[in-house]
Backbone bond lengths (Angstrom), bond angles and torsions (degrees), N, CA, C in turn:
res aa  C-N    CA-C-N  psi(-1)  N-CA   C-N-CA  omega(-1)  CA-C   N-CA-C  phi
1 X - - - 1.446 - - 1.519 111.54 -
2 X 1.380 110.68 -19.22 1.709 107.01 167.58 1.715 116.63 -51.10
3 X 1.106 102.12 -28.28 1.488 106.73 -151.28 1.725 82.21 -88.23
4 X 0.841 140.92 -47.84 1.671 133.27 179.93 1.467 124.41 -69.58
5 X 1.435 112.50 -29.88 1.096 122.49 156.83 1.621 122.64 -60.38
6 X 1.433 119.83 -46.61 1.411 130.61 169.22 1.828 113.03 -43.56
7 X 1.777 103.57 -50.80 1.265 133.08 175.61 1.811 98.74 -50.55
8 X 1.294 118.83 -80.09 1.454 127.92 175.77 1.549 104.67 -27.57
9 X 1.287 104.09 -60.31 1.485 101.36 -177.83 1.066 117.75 -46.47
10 X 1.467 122.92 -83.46 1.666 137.12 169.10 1.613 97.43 4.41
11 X 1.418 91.00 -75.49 1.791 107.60 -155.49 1.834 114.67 -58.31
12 X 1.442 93.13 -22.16 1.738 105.59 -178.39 1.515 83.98 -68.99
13 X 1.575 129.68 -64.68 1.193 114.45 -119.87 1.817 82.56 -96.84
14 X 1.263 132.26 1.60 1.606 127.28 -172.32 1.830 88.28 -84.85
15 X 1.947 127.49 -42.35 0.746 126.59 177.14 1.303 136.03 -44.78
16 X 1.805 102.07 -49.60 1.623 110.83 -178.49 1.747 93.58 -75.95
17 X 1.444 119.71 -21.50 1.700 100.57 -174.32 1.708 120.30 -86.39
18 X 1.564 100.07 -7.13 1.292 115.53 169.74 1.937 114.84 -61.08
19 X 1.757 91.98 -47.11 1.485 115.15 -171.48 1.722 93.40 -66.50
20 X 1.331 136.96 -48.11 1.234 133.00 -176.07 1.658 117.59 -60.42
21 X 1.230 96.73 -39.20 1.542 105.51 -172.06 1.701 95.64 -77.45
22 X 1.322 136.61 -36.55 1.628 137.51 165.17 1.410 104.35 -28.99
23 X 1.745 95.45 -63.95 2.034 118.54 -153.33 1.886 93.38 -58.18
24 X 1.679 102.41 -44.38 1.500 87.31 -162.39 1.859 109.70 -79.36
25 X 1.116 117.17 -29.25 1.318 126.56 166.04 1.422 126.65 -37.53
26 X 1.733 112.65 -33.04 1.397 129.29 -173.04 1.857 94.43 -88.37
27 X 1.813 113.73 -54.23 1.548 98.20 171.29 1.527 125.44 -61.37
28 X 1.744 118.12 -26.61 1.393 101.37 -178.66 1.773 91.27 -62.04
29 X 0.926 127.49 -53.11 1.376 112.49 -157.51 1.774 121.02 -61.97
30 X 1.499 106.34 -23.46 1.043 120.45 -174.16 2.196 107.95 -76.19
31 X 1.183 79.06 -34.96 1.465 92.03 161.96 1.546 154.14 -95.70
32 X 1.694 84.55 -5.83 1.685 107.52 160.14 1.754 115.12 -84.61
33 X 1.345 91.95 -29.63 1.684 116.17 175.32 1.830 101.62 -56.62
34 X 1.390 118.39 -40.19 1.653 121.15 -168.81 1.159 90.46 -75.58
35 X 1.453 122.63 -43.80 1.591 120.21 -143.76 1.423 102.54 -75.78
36 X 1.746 116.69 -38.48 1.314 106.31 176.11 1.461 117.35 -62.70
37 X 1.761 119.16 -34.45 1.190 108.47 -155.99 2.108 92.67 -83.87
38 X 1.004 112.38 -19.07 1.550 101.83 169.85 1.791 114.00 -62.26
39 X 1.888 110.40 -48.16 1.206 116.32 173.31 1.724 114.80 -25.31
40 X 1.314 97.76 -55.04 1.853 118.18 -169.63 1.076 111.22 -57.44
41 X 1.414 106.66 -51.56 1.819 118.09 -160.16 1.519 102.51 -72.66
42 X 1.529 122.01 -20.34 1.614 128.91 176.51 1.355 102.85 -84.52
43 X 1.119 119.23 -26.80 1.935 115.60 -171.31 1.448 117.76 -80.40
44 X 1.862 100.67 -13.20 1.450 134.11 -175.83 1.345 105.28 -74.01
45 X 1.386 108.03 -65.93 1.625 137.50 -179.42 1.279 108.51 -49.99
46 X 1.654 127.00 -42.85 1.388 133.22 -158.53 1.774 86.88 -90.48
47 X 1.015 123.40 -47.27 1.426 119.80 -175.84 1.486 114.24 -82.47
48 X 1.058 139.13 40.76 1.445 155.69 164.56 1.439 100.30 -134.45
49 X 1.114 102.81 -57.26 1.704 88.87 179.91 1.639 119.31 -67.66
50 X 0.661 114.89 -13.02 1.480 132.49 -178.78 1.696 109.61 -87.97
51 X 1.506 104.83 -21.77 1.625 93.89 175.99 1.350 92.16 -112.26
52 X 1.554 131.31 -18.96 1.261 104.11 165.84 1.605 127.41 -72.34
53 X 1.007 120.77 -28.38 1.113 126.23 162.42 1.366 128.92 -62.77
54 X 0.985 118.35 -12.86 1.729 129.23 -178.98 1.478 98.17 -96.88
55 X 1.221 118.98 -29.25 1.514 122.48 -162.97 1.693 94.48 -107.16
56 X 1.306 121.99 5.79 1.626 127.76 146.62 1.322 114.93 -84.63
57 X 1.305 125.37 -16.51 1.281 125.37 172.35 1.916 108.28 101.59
58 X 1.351 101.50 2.89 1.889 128.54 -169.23 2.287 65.92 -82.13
59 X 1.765 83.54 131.65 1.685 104.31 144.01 1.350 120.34 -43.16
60 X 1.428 134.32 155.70 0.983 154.66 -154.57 2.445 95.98 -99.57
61 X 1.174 90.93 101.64 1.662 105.95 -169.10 1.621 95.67 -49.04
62 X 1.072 124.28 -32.12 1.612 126.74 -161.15 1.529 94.62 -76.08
63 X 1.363 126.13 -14.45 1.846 126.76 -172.50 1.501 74.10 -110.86
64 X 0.654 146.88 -54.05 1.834 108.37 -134.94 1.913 84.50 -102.28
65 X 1.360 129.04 40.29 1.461 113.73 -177.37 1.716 77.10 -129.86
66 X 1.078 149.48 -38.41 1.281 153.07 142.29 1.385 131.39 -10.19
């Protein structure tokens, strides 16, 4: 009966590591999900500042970072 018990084990502990590898799968995604919507909100920011500044008569930031 060792040998089925050993078996039980295995399979418990492949189960709860199945359930871990789920949990973290749902935050990478939950957190690739932020990263884009931060990505955006900076591409937003860079392009406002960029026409306000152009429309100060300041060079165009995208040439002089080049």
């Amino acid at each position: 009966m060792g040998g089925a018990q050993t078996i039980w084990n295995a399979l418990t502990t492949i189960i709860q590591m199945e359930g871990r590898v789920t949990q973290q799968a749902q935050l990478l995604t939950a957190q690739q999900a932020r990263i884009e919507t931060l990505t955006e909100r900076v591409i937003r920011l860079e392009t406002q500042m960029e026409m306000l500044l152009i429309g100060a008569g300041a060079k165009s930031p995208s040439k002089r970072l080049r």
